[in-house]
N, C-alpha and C positions, 0 to 999 in steps of 0.2 A: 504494500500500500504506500502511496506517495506520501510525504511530509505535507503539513500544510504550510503555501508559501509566502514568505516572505515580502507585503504590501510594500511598492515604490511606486511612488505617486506617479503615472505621465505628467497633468496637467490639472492642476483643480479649477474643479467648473458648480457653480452655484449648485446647492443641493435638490433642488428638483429636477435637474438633468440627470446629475445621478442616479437620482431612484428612479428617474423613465427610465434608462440607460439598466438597471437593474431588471424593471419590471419588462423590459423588453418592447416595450410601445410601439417601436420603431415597426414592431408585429402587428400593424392597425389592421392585419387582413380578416381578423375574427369578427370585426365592426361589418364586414360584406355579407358576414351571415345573418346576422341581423338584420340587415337589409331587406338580404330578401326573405327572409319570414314576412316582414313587412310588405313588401311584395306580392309574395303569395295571397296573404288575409287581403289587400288591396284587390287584385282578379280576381278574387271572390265576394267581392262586396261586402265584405265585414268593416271595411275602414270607412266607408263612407259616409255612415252615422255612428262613427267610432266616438263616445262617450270623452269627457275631460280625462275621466278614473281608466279610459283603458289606452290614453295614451301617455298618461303619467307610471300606468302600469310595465307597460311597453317600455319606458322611460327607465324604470327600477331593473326590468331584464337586460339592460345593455349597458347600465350602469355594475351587475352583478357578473357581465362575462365577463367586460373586462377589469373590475377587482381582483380574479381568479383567476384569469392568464396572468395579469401581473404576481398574484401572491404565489404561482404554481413558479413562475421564471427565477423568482426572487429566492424561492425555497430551492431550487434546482442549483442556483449560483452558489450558494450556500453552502449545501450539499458538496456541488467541486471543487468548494474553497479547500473545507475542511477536508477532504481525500486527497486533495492534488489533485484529480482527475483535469480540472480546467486550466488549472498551471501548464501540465505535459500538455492539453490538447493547444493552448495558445503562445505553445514554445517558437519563438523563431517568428511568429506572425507580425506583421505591419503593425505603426502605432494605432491605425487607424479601425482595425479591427481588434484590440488589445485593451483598448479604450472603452469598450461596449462590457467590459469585465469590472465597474467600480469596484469590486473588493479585491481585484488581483493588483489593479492602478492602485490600490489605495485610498481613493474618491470617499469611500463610504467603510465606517469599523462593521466588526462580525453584529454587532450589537443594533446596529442600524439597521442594518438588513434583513436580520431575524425580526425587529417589531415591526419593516415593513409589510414581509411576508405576511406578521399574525394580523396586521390590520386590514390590508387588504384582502387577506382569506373569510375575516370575519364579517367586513362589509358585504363580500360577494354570496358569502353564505345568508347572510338577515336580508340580501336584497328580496328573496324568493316572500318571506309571510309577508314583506312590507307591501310588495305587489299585488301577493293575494288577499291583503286585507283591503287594499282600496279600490279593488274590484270586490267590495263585501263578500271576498268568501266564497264566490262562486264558480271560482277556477276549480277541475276537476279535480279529486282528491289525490287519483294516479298521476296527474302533471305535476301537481306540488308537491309527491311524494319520488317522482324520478328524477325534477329539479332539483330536489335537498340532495339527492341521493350522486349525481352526476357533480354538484358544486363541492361536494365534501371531498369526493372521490380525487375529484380535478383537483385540487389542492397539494393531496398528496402523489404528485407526479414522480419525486422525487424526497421526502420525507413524508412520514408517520406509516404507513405500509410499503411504501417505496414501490410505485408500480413500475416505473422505468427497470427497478435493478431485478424484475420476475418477466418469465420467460412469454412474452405476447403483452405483458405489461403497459409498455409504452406507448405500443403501436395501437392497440383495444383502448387506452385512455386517451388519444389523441383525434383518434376516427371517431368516440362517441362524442364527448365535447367540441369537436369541429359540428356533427351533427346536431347536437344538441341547439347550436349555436341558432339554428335556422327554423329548428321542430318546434323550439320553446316559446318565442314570440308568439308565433301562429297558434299552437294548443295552446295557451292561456286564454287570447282572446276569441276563436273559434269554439273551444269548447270542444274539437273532437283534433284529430291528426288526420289530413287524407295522405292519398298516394304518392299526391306530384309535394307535400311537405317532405316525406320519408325519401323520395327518391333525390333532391333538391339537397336535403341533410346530408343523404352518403354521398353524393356528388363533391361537398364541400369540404366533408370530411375527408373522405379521399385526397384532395387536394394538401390539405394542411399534412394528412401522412405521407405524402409524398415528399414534404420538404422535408420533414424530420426525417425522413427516412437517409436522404442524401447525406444530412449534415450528420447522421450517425455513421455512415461509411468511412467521412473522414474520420471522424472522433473515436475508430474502431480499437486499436491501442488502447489509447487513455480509457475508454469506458471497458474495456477487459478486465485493466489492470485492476481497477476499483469492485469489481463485480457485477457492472452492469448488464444487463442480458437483450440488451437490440438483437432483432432480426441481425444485425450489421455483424454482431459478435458470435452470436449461435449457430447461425448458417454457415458454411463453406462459402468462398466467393463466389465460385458457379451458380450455388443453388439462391445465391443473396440476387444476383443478377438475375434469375427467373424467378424470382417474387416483386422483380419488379418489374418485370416483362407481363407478369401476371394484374400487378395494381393498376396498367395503364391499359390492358386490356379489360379488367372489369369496368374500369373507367367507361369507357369506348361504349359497354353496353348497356350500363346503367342511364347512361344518355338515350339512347338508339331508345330504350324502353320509355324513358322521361319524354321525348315527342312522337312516341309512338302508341302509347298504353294512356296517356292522361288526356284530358282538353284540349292541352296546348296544340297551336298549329304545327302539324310538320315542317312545312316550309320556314319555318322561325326557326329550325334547329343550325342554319346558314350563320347566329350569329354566335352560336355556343363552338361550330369548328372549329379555329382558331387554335383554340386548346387542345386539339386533338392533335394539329400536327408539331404544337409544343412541345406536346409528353413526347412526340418521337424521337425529334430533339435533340431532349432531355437523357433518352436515353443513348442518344449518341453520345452525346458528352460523358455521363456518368456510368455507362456501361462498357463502352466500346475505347471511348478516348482516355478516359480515368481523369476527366476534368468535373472533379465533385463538386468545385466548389461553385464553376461556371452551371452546371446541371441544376445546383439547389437555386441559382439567383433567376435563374428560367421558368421555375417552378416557382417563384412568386412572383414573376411575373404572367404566369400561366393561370395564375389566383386572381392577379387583376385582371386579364382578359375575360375568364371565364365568369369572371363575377357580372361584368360589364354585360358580356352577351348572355350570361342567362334574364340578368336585369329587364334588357330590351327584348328579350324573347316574351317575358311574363308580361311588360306592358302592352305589348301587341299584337301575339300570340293565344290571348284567348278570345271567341267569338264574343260580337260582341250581344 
């Protein structure tokens, strides 16, 4: 196990940079699922005599992902502080990428970070009864009960059970809270979940496991060393390589099914493409060229695109 390392400041920069820089912010792609939940409840005509209380509600759910991406990033830094794991994984890198580690720069003590973590874990956890109280109560019991169950869980990414360091861990806590992120809006204020919500979820889940997925191949090493159990570490490279041949093909048909099986218009599926020939790409780079870290920054940009055209497919794509 590595020593925990040795804090040298790069550059001190005011402390809200820091804890973004911690909480990961610069990850705004989670705000896209939210989106389109919002989206979705919108081509179905739930938002159009949407209440003060259900878009203050709305309001609490995006206020509660991203408390929870930030406390889940925050506990994960933490976590590689105190192993080394993030030390080894950011040996030798650019200041400019080194920088995005405030407790390896020094920027922020153990002690800041751990009560950012618990604060912002705690907000994202109370955002869910605060939502469902100002919609009196009426959000289904199953939503507010796999909302609690999804924000707790999310949390501990990396501390209190440690999903990342068990075996499917990471990759099952990442595709459901990516999912989560789009299912949750729409089941609070629809009141049920349909089709084009769940396929829209693993669409965008997919997406977010794709990046982590990359950034774990690099990280392969340093998360061994520590015990961590990625796909990246348990798998053979071969077989790492056709589970990802595999994610970007389930990708492919989850779509084909999303404008083929729901309301949406087929012909709308022209603006979700795009992404399709990214992930291919992607895996040129990260499969074929061994350029991981060009693959993962393709793959968020494959989040913006994909966000964009499913966006414009949902406002125009259903009958009207």
């Amino acid at each position: 196990m590595y020593a925990p390392p040795v804090a040298t400041s790069i550059r001190a920069r005011p402390g809200i940079v820091s804890y973004l820089r911690l909480g990961k912010a610069r990850m705004y792609h989670y705000i896209y699922g939210w989106a389109l939940g919002l989206l979705l409840l919108r081509s179905e005509g739930f938002l159009s005599d949407a209440s003060r209380e259900d878009l203050l509600a709305l309001a609490c759910v995006l206020v509660g992902t991203l408390a929870v991406q930030w406390s889940a990033a925050a506990a994960d830094d933490v976590t590689g502080y105190l192993n080394g794991s993030d030390e080894h994984n950011y040996q030798g890198r650019p200041r400019v990428t080194r920088v995005r580690k405030p407790l390896i720069t020094g920027e922020l003590s153990l002690p800041q970070a751990v009560g950012f973590a618990l604060v912002t874990g705690t907000v994202g956890v109370l955002a869910i009864p605060v939502g469902a109280g100002i919609l009196g109560w009426r959000v289904p019991a199953l939503a507010i009960a796999v909302a609690f169950a999804v924000q707790v869980l999310g949390v501990q990414y990396s501390c209190g059970i440690k999903l990342s360091y068990r075996p499917l861990g990471l990759e099952s806590a990442i595709l459901v809270t990516g999912a989560w992120t789009v299912i949750m809006p729409y089941w609070i204020v629809a009141g049920t979940v349909s089709r084009e919500s769940l396929l829209v979820g693993a669409l965008f889940g997919l997406w977010l496991l794709l990046v982590v997925s990359y950034g774990n191949a690099s990280d392969r090493s340093g998360d061994a060393a520590v015990g961590r159990r990625t796909l990246a570490v348990i798998l053979p490279p071969l077989w790492f390589a056709v589970a990802l041949h595999m994610l970007v093909a389930v990708h492919a048909v989850l779509l084909a099914v999303l404008f083929g099986a729901t309301p949406l218009r087929p012909g709308t599926l022209v603006f979700a493409a795009p992404v399709v020939v990214l992930h291919l790409i992607q895996l040129w780079y990260g499969v074929y060229v061994r350029r991981l870290r060009t693959a993962r920054f393709l793959v968020l940009l494959s989040i913006d695109l994909g966000s964009v055209g499913l966006a414009a497919a949902l406002i125009v794509g259903h009958p009207s």
